[in-house]
Predicted model as a PDB file, atoms N, CA, C, CB and O in Angstrom, pLDDT in the B-factor column:
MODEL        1                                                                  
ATOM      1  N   UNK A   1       0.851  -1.169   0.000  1.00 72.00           N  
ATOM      2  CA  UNK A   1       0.000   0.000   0.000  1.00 72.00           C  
ATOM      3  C   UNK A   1       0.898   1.234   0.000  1.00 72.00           C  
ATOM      4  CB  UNK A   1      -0.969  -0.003   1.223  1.00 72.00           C  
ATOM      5  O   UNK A   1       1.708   1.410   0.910  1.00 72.00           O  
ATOM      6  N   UNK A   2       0.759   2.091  -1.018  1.00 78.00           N  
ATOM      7  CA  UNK A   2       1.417   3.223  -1.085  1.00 78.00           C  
ATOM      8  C   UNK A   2       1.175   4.638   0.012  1.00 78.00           C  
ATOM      9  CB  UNK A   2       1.142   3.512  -2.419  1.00 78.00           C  
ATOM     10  O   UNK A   2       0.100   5.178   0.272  1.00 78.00           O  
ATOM     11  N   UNK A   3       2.566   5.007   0.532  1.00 83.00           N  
ATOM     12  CA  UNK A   3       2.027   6.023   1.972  1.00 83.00           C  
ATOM     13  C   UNK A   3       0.980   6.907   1.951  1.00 83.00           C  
ATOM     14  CB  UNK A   3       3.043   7.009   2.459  1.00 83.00           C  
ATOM     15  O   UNK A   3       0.881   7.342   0.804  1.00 83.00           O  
ATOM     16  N   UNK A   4       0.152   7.378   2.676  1.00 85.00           N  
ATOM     17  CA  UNK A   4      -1.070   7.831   2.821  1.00 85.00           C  
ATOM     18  C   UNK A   4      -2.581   7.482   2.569  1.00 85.00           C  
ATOM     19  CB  UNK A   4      -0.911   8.584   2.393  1.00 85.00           C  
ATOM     20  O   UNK A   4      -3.578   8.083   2.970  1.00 85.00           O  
ATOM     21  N   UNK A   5      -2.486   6.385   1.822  1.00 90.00           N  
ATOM     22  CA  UNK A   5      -3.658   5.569   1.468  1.00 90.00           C  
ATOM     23  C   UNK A   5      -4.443   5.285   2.515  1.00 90.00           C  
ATOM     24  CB  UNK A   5      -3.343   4.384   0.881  1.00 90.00           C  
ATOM     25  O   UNK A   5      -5.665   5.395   2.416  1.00 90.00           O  
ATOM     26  N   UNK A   6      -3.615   4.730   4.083  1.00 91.00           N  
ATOM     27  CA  UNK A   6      -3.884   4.123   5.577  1.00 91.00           C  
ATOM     28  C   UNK A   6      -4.389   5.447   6.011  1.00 91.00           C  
ATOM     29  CB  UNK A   6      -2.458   3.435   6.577  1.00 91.00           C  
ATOM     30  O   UNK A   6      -5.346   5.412   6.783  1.00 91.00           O  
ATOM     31  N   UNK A   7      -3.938   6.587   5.670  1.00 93.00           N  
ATOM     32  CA  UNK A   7      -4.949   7.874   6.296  1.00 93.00           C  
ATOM     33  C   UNK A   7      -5.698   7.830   6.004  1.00 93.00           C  
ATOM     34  CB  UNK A   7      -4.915   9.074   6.222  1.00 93.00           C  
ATOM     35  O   UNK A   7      -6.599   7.772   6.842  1.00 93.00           O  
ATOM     36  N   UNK A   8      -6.076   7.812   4.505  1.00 93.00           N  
ATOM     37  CA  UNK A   8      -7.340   8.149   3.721  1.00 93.00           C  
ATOM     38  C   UNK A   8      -8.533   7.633   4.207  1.00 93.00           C  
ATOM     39  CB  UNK A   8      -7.272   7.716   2.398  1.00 93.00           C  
ATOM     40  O   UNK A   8      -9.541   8.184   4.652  1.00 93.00           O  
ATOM     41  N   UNK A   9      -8.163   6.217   4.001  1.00 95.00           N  
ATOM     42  CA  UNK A   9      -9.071   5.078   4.491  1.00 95.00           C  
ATOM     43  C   UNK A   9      -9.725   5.491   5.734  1.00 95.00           C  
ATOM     44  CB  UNK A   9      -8.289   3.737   4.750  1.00 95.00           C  
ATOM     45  O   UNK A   9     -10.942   5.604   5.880  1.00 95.00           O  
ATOM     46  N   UNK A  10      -8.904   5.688   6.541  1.00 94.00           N  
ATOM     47  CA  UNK A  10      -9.093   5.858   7.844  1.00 94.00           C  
ATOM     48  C   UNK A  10      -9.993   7.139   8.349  1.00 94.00           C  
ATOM     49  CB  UNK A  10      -7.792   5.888   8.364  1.00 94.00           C  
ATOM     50  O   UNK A  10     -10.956   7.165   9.115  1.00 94.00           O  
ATOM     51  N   UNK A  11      -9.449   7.993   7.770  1.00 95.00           N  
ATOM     52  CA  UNK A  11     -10.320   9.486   7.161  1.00 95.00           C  
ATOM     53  C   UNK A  11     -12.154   9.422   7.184  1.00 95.00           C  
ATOM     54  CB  UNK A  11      -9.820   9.706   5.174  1.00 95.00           C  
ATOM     55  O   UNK A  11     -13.173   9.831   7.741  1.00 95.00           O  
ATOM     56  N   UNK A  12     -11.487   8.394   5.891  1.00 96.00           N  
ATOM     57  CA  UNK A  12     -13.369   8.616   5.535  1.00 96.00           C  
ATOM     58  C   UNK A  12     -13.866   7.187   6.194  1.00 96.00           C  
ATOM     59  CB  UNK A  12     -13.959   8.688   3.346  1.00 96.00           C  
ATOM     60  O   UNK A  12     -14.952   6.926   5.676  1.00 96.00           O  
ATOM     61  N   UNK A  13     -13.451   6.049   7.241  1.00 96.00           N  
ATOM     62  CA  UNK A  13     -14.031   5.604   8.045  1.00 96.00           C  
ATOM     63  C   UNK A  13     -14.452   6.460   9.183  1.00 96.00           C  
ATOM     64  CB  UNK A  13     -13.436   4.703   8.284  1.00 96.00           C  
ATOM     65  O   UNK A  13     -15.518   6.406   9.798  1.00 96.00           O  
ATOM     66  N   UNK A  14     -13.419   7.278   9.369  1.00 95.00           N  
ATOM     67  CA  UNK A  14     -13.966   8.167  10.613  1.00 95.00           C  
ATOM     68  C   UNK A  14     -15.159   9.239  10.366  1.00 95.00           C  
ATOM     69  CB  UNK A  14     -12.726   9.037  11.176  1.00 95.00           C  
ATOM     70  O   UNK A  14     -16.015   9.568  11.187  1.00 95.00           O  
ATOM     71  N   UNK A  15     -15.017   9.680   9.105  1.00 95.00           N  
ATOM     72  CA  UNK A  15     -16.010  10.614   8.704  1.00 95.00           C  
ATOM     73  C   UNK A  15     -17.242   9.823   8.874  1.00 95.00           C  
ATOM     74  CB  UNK A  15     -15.816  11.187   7.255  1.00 95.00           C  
ATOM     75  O   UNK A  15     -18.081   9.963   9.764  1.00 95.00           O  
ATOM     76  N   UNK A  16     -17.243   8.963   7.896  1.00 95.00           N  
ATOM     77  CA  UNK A  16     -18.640   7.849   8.232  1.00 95.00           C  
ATOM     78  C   UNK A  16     -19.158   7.558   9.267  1.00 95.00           C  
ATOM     79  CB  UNK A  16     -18.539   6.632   7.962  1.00 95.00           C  
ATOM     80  O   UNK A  16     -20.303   7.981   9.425  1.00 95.00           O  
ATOM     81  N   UNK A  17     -18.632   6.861  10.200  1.00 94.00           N  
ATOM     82  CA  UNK A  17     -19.213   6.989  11.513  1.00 94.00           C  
ATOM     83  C   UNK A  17     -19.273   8.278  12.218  1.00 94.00           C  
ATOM     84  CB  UNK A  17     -18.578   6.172  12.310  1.00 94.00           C  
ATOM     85  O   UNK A  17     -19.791   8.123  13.324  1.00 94.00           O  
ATOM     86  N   UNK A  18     -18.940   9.464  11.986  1.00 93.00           N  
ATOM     87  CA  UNK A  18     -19.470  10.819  12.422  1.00 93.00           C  
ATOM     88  C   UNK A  18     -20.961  10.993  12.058  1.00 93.00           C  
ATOM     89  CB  UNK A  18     -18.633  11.985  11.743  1.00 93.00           C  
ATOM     90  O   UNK A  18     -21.967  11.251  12.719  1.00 93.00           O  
ATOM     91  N   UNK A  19     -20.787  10.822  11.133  1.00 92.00           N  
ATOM     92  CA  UNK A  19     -22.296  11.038  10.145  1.00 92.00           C  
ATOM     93  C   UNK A  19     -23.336   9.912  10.432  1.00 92.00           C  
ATOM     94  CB  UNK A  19     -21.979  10.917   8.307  1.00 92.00           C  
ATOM     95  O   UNK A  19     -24.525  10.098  10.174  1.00 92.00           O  
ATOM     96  N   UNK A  20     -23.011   9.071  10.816  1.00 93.00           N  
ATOM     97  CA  UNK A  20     -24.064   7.710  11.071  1.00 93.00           C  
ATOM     98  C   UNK A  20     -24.207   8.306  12.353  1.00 93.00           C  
ATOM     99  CB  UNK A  20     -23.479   5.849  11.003  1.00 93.00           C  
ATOM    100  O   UNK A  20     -25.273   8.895  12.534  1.00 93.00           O  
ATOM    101  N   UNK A  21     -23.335   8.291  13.342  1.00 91.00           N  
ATOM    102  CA  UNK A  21     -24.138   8.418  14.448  1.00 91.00           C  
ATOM    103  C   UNK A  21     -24.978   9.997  15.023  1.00 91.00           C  
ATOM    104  CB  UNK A  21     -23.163   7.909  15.443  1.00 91.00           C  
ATOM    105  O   UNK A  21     -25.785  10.391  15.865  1.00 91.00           O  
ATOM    106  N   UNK A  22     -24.256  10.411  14.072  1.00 90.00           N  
ATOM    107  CA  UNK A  22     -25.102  12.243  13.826  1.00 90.00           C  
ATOM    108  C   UNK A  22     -26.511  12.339  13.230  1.00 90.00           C  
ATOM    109  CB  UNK A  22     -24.199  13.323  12.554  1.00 90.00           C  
ATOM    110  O   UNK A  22     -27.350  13.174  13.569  1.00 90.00           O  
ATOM    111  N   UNK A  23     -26.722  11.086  12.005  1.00 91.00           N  
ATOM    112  CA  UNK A  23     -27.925  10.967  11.300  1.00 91.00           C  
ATOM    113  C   UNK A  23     -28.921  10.378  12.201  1.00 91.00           C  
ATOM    114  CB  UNK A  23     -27.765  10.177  10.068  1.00 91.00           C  
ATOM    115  O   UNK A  23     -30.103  10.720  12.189  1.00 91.00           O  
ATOM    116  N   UNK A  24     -28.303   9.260  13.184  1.00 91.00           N  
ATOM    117  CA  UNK A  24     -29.271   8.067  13.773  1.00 91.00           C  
ATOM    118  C   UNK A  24     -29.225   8.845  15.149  1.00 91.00           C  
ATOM    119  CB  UNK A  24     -28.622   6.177  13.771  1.00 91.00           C  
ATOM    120  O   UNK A  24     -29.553   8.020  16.001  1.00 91.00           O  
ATOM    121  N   UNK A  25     -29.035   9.734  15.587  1.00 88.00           N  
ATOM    122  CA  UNK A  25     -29.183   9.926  17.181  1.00 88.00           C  
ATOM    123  C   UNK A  25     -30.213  11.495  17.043  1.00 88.00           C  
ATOM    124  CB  UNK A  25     -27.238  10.156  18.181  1.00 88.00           C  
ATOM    125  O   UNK A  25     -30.243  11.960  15.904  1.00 88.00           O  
ATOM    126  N   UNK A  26     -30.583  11.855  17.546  1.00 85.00           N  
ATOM    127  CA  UNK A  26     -31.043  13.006  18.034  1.00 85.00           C  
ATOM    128  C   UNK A  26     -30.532  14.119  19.088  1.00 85.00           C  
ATOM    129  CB  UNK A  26     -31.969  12.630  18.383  1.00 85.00           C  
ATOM    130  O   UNK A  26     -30.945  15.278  19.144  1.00 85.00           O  
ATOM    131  N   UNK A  27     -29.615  13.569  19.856  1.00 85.00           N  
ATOM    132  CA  UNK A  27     -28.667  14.538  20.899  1.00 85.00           C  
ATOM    133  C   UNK A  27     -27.332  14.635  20.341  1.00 85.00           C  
ATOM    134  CB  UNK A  27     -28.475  13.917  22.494  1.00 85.00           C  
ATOM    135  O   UNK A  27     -26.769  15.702  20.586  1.00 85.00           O  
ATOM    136  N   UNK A  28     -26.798  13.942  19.775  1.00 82.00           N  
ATOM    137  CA  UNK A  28     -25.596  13.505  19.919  1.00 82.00           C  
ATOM    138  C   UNK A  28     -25.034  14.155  18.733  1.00 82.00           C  
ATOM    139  CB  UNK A  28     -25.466  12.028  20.045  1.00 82.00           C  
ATOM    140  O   UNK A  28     -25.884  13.689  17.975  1.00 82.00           O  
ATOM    141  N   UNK A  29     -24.355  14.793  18.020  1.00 83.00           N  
ATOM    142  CA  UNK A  29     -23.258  15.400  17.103  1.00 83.00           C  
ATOM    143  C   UNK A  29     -21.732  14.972  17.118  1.00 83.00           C  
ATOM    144  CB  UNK A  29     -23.237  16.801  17.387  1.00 83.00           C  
ATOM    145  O   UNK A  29     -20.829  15.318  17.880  1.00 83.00           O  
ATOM    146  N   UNK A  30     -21.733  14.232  16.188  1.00 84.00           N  
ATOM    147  CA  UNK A  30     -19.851  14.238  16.703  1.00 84.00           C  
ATOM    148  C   UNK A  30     -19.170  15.252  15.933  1.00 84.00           C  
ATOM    149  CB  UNK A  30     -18.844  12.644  16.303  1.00 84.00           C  
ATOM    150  O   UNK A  30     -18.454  14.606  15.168  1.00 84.00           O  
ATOM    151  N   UNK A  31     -18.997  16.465  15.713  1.00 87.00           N  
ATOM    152  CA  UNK A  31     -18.035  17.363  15.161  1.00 87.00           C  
ATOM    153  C   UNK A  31     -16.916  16.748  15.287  1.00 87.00           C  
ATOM    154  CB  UNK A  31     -17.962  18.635  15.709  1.00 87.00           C  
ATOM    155  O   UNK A  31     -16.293  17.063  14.273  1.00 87.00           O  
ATOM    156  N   UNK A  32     -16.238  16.023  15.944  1.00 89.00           N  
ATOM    157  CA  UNK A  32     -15.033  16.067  16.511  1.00 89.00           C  
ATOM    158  C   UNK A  32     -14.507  14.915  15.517  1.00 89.00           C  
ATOM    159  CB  UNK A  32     -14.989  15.842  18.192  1.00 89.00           C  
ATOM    160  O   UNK A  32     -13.499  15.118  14.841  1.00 89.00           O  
ATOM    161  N   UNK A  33     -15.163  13.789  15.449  1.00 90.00           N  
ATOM    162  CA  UNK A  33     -15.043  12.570  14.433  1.00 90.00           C  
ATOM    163  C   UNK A  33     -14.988  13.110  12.960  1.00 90.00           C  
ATOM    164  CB  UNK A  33     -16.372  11.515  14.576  1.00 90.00           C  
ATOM    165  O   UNK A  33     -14.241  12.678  12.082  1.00 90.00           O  
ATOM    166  N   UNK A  34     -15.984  14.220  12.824  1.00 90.00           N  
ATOM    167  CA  UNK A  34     -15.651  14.405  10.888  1.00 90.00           C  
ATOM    168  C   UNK A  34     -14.821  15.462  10.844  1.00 90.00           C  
ATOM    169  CB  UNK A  34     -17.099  14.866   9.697  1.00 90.00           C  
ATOM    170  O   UNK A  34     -14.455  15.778   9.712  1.00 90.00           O  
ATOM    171  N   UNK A  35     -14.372  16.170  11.843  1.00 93.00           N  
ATOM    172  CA  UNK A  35     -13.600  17.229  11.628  1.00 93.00           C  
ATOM    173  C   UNK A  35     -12.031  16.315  11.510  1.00 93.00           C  
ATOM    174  CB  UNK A  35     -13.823  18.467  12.950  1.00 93.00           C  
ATOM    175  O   UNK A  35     -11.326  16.245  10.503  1.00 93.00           O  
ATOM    176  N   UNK A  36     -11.791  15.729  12.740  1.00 94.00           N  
ATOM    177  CA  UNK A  36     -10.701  14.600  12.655  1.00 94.00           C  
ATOM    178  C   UNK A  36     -10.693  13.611  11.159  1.00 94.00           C  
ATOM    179  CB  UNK A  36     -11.024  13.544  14.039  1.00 94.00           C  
ATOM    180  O   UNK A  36      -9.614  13.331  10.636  1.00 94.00           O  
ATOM    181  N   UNK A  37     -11.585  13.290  10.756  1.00 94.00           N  
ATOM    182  CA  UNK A  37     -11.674  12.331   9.506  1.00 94.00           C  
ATOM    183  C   UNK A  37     -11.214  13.439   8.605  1.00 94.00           C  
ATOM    184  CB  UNK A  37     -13.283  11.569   9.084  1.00 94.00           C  
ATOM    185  O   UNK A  37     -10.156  13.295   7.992  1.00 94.00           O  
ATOM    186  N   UNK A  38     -12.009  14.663   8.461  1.00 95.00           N  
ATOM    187  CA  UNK A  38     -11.566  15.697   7.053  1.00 95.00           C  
ATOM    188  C   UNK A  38      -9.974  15.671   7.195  1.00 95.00           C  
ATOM    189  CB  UNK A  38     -12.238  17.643   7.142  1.00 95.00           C  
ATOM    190  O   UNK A  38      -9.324  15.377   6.191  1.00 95.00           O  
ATOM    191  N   UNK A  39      -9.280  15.978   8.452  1.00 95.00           N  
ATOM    192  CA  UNK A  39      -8.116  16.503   8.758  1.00 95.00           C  
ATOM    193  C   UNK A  39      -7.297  15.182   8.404  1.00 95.00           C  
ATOM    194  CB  UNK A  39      -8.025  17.130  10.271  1.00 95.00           C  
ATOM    195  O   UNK A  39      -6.145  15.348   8.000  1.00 95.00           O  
ATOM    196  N   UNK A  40      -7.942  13.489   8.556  1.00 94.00           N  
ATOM    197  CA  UNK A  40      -6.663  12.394   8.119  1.00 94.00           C  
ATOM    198  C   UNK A  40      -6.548  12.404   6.832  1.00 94.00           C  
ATOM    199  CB  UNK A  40      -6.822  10.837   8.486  1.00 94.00           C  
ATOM    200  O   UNK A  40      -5.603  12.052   6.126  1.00 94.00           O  
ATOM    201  N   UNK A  41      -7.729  12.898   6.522  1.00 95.00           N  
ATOM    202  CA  UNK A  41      -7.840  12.708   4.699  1.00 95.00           C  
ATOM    203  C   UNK A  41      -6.894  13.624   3.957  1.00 95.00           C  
ATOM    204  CB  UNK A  41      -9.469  13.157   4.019  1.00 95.00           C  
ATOM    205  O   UNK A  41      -6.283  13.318   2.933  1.00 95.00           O  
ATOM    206  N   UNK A  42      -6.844  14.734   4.564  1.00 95.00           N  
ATOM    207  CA  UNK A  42      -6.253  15.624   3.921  1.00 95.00           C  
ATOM    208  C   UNK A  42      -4.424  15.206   3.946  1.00 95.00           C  
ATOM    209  CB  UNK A  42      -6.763  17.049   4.634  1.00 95.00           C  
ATOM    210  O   UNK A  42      -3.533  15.048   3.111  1.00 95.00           O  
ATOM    211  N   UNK A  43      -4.566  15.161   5.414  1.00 94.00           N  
ATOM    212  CA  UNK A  43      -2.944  14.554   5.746  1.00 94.00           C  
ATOM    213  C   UNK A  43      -2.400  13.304   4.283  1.00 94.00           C  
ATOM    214  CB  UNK A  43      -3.076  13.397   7.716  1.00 94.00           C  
ATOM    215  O   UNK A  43      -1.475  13.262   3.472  1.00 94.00           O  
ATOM    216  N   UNK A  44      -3.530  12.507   4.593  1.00 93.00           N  
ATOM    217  CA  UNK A  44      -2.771  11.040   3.637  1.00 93.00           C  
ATOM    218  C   UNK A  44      -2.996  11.414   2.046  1.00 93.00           C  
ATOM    219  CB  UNK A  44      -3.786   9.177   3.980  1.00 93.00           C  
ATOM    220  O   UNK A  44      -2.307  10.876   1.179  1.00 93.00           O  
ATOM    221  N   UNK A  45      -4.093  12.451   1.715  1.00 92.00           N  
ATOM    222  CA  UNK A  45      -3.843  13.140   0.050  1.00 92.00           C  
ATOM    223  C   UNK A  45      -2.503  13.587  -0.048  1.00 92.00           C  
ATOM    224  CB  UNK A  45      -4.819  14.575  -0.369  1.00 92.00           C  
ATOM    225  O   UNK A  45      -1.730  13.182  -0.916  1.00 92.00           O  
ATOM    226  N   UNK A  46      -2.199  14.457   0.870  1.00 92.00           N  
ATOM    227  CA  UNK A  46      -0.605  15.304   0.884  1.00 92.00           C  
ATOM    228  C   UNK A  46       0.389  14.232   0.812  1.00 92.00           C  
ATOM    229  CB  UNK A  46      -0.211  16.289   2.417  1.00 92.00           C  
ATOM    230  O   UNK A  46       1.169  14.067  -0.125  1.00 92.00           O  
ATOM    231  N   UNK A  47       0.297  13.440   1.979  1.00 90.00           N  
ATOM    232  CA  UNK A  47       1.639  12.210   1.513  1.00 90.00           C  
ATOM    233  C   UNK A  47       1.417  11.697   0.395  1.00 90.00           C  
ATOM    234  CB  UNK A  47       1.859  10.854   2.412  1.00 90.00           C  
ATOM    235  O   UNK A  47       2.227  12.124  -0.428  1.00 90.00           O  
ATOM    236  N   UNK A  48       0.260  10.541  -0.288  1.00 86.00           N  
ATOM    237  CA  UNK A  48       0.146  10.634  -1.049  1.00 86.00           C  
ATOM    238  C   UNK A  48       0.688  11.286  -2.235  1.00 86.00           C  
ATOM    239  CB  UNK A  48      -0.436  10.654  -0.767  1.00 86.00           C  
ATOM    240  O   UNK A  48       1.707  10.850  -2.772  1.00 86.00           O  
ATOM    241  N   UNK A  49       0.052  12.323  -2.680  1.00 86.00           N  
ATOM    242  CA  UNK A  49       1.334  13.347  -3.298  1.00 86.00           C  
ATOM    243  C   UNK A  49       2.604  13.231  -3.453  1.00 86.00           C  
ATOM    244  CB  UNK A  49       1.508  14.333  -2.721  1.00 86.00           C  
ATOM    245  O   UNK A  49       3.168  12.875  -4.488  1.00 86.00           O  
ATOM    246  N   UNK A  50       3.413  13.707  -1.808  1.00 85.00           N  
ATOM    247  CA  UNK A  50       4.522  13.560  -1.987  1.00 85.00           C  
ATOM    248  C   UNK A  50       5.082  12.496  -1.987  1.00 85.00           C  
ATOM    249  CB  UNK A  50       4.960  14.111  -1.448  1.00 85.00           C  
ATOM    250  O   UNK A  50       6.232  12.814  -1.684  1.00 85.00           O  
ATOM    251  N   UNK A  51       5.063  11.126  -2.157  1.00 76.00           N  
ATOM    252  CA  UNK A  51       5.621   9.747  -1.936  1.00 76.00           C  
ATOM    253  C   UNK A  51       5.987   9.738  -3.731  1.00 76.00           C  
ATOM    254  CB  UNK A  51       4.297   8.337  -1.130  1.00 76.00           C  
ATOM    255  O   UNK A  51       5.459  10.184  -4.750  1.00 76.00           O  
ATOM    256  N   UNK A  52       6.972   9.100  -3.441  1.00 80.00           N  
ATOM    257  CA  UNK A  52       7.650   8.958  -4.971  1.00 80.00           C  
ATOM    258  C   UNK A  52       6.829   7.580  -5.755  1.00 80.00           C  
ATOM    259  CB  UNK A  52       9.643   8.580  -4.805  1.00 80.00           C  
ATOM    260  O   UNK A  52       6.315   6.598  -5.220  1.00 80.00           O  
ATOM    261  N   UNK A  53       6.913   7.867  -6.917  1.00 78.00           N  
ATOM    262  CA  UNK A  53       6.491   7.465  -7.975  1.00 78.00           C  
ATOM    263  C   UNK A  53       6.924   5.698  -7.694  1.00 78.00           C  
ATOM    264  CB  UNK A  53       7.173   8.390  -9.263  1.00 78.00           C  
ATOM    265  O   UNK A  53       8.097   5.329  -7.645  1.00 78.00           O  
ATOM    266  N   UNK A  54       6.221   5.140  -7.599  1.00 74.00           N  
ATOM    267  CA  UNK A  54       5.848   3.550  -8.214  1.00 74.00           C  
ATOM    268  C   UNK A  54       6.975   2.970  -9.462  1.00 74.00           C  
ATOM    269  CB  UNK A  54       4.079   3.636  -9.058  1.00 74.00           C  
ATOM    270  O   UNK A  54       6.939   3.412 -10.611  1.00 74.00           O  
ATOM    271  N   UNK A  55       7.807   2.076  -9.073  1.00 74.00           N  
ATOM    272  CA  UNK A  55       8.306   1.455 -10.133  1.00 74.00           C  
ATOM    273  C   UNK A  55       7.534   0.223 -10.701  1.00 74.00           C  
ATOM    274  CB  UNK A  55       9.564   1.126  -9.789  1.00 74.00           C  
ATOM    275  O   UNK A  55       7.967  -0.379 -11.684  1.00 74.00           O  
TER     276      UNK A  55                                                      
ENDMDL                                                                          
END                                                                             
């Protein structure tokens, strides 16, 4: 697996369950889960990026 991919993933698992349990609850908001998910995603696009080219 090429570096940052394990953020990504991880990213938008975390985003997902922000949003599931934000959609299915009525009190409960997790800001903190999709704000953290936006922020791995972004991290592992950037490595991503910078990781050298695939032979």
């Amino acid at each position: 697996m090429r570096p940052g991919v394990g953020w990504i993933l991880a990213g938008i698992a975390l985003v997902g369950a922000g949003l599931a349990v934000t959609f299915l609850s009525n009190a409960v908001v997790w800001y903190g889960a999709i704000v953290v998910g936006i922020i791995w995603i972004v991290r592992g696009s950037f490595r991503l990026s910078k990781a050298p080219p695939r032979r």
